[in-house]
C-alpha positions in Angstrom: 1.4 9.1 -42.6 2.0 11.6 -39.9 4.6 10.9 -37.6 4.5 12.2 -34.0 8.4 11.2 -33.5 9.4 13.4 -36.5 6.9 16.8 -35.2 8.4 16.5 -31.9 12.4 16.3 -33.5 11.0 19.3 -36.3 10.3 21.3 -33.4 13.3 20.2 -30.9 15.1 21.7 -33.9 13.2 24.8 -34.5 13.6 26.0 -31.4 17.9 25.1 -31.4 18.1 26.8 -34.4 16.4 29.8 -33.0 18.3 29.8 -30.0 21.5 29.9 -32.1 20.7 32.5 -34.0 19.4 34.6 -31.0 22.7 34.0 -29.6 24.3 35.1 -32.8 22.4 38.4 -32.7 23.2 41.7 -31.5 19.9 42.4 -31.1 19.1 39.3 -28.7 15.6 39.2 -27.3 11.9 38.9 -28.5 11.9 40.3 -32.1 15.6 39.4 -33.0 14.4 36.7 -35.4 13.5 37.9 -39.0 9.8 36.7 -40.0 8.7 35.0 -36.4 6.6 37.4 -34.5 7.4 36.5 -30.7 3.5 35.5 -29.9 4.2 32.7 -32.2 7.7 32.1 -30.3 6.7 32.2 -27.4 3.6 29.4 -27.7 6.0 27.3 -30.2 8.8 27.3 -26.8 5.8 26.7 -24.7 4.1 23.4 -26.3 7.9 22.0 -26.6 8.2 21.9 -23.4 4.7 20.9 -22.3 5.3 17.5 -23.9 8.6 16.6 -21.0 7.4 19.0 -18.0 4.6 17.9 -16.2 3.1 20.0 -14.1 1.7 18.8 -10.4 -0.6 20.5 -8.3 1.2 21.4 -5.1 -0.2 19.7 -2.0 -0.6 21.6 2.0 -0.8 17.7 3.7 1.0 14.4 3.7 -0.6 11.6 2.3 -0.9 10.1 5.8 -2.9 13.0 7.0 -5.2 12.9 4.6 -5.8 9.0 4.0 -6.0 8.0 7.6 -8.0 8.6 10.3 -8.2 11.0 12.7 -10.0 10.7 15.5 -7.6 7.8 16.3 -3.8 7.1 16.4 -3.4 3.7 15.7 -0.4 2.6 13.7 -0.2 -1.6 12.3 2.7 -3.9 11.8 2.3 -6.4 9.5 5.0 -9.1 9.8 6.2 -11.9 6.9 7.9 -14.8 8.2 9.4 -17.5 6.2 9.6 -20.7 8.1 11.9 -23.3 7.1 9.6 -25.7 5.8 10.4 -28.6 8.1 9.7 -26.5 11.1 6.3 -24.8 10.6 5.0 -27.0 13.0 7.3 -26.0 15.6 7.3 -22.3 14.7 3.3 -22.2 15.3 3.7 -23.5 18.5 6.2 -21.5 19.7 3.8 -18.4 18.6 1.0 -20.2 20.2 2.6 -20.2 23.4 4.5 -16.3 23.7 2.0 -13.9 21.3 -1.2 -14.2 23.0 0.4 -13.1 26.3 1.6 -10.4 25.0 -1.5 -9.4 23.4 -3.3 -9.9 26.7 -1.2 -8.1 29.1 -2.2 -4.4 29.7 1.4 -3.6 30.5 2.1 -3.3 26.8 -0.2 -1.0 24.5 -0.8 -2.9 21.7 -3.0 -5.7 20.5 -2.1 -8.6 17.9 -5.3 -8.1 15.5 -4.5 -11.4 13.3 -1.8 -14.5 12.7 -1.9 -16.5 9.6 -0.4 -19.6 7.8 -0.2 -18.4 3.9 -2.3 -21.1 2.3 -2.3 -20.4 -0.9 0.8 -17.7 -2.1 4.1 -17.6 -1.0 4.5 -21.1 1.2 5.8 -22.0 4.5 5.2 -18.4 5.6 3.9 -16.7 8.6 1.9 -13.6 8.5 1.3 -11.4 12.1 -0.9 -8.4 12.0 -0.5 -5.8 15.2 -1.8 -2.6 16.5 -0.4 -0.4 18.5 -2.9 2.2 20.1 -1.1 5.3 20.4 0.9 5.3 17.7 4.6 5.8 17.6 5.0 6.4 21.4 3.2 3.3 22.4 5.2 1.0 19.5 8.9 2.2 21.0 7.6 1.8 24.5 6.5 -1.4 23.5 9.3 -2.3 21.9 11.5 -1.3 25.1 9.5 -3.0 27.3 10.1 -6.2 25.2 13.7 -6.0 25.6 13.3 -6.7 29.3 11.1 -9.8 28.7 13.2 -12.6 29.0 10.7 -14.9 27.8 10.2 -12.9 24.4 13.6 -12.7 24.2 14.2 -16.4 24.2 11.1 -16.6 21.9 13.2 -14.1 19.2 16.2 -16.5 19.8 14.4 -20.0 19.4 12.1 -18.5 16.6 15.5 -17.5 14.5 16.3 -20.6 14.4 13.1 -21.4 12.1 13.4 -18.6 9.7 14.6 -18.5 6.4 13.7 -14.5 6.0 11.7 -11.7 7.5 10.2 -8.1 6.6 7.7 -6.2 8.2 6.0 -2.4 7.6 4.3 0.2 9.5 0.8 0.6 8.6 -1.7 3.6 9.2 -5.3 2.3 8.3 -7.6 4.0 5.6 -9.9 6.4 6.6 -13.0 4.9 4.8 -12.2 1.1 5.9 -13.4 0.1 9.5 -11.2 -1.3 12.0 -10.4 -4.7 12.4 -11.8 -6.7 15.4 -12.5 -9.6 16.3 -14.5 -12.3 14.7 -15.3 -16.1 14.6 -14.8 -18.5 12.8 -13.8 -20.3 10.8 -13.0 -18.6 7.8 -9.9 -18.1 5.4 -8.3 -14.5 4.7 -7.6 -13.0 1.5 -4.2 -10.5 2.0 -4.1 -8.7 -0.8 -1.2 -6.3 -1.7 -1.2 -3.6 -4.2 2.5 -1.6 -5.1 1.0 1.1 -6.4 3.0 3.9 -8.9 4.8 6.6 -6.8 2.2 9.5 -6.3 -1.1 8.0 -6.8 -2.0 7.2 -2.8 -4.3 10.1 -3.1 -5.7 8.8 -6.1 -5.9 5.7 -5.2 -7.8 6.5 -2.0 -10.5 8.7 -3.4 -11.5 5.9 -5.8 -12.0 2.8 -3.1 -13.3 5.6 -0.7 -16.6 5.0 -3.2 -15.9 1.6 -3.9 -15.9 0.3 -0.3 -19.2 0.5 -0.2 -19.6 -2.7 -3.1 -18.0 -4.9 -1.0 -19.4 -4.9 2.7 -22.6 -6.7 1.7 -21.5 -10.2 3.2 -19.0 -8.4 5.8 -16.3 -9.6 3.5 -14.3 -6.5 4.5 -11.8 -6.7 7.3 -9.1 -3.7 7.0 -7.4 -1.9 4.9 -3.9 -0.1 5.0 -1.1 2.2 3.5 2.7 2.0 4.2 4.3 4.6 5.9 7.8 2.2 6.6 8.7 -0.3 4.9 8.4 -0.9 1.3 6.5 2.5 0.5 3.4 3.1 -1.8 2.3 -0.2 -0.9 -1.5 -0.8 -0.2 -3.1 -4.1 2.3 -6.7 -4.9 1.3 -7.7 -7.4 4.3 -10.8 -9.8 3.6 -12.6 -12.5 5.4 -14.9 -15.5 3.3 -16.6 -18.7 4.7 -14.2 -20.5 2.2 -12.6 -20.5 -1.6 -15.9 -20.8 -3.0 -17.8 -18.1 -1.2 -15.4 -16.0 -2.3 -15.5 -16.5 -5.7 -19.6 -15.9 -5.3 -19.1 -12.8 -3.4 -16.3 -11.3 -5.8 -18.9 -11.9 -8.9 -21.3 -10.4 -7.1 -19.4 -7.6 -6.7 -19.7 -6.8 -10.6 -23.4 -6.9 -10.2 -23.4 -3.3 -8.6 -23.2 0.0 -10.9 -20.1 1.6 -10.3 -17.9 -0.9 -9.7 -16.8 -1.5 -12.9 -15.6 1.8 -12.7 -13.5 1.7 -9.6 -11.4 -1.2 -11.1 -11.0 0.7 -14.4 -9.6 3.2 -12.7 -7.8 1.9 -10.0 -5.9 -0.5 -12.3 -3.0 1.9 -13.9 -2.6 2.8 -11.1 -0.5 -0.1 -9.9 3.1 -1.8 -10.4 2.6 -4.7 -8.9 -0.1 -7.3 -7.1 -0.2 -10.0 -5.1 -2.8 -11.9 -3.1 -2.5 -14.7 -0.1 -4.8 -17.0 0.8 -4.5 -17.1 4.6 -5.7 -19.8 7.6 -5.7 -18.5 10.8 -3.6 -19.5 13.9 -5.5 -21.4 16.3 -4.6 -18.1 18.4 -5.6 -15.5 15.9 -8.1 -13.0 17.2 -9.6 -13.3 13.8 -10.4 -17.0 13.4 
């Protein structure tokens, strides 16, 4: 039976054995081994190494700048919270009463897109979605402005108090997804996260870029987003169903369309690591 482990040791030895004896020679170069023209040693050295070098086509853009979009400079913060499960109640309320006044006041450039209960995932969490028109600039002077707001401020300080953990990311927003406004209600969010294998964002983006268009029949699709701080290589698919069952119908559906068996066959080595949240809405959520 041919063994692949044993060719690639026969030649990891062929060529040590040369390179000793071409150190050995006085006549070091090419032709300095007897009987092994230096064509043959040449492409010999060349498929050795082939099998641990792999080669990657250079690239003249970041990822970001050629994934997001840009006629616009919005950049999203996603927020998780984990409430200490005895004061959910009392967390939602206190977000009830500060975030929409944020989101409403002019004075600060950005605008809270969603806020979520995880139903159905991690428990007992919180999940707050936010955009910040303008991108960098308008996120630090929002950030500064927030400092001065003493009623935020006791806000951070009261909501510590209910917290087991937090992370949050920066987000830019794919190219091919549209933006997330507001809609009514009700209906329940799907949050679905993809860590994806260092290097394959591009990849990645030209796949869903075609299979987008499978899954905007029922309005099902609400945003979609790429890391750029946080936890990086890490993809946000947004959706929004009537309920559980409607999006089981909607997901088979999906299947029914040529070509999307083919994104998902593709797009599947390409990840690490999944995870999906079934999400309710805040009673102040722009998207109920």
């Amino acid at each position: 039976m041919y063994c692949v482990c044993c060719a690639v040791d026969a030649a990891l030895w062929a060529v040590v054995n040369r390179e000793v004896l071409r150190s050995c020679s006085p006549t070091a170069g090419p032709a300095a081994i007897p009987g092994v023209p230096a064509c043959n040693r040449d492409r010999e050295e060349s498929w050795f190494k082939s099998l641990f070098v792999r080669k990657v086509d250079p690239r003249k853009d970041a990822h970001s700048h050629l994934l997001a979009k840009k006629e616009e400079s919005n950049l999203y913060k996603i927020q998780f919270h984990n409430v200490k499960p005895e004061c959910l109640d009392s967390y939602n309320k206190l977000c009830e009463g500060v975030l929409p006044s944020i989101h409403a006041d002019t004075y600060y450039p950005c605008e809270l897109v969603g806020t979520w209960n995880t139903w159905y995932g991690e428990q007992d969490q919180a999940v707050h979605l936010w955009r910040y028109r303008g991108g960098y600039p308008a996120l630090t002077e929002v950030m500064n402005k927030l400092r001065n707001n003493k009623e935020f401020m006791e806000y951070r300080k009261e909501r510590g108090k209910m917290l087991l953990s937090r992370r949050n990311q920066l987000l830019l927003e794919f190219s091919f997804w549209n933006e997330p406004v507001p809609r009514p209600g009700p209906n329940i969010y799907e949050l679905r996260s993809y860590q994806l294998r260092p290097g394959t964002m591009i990849e990645w983006g030209n796949y869903w870029a075609r299979a987008i268009r499978y899954r905007q029949h029922n309005r099902e699709a609400v945003g979609g987003f790429f890391s750029q701080i946080g936890s990086l290589y890490m993809v946000h698919h947004l959706w929004a169903y009537k309920d559980l069952q409607s999006r089981e119908a909607t997901r088979n559906a999906a299947w029914h369309h040529e070509g999307w068996n083919e994104a998902v066959y593709y797009t599947v080595p390409l990840i690490q690591h999944m995870e999906s949240r079934i999400m309710i809405p805040m009673k102040s959520s722009p998207l109920l």
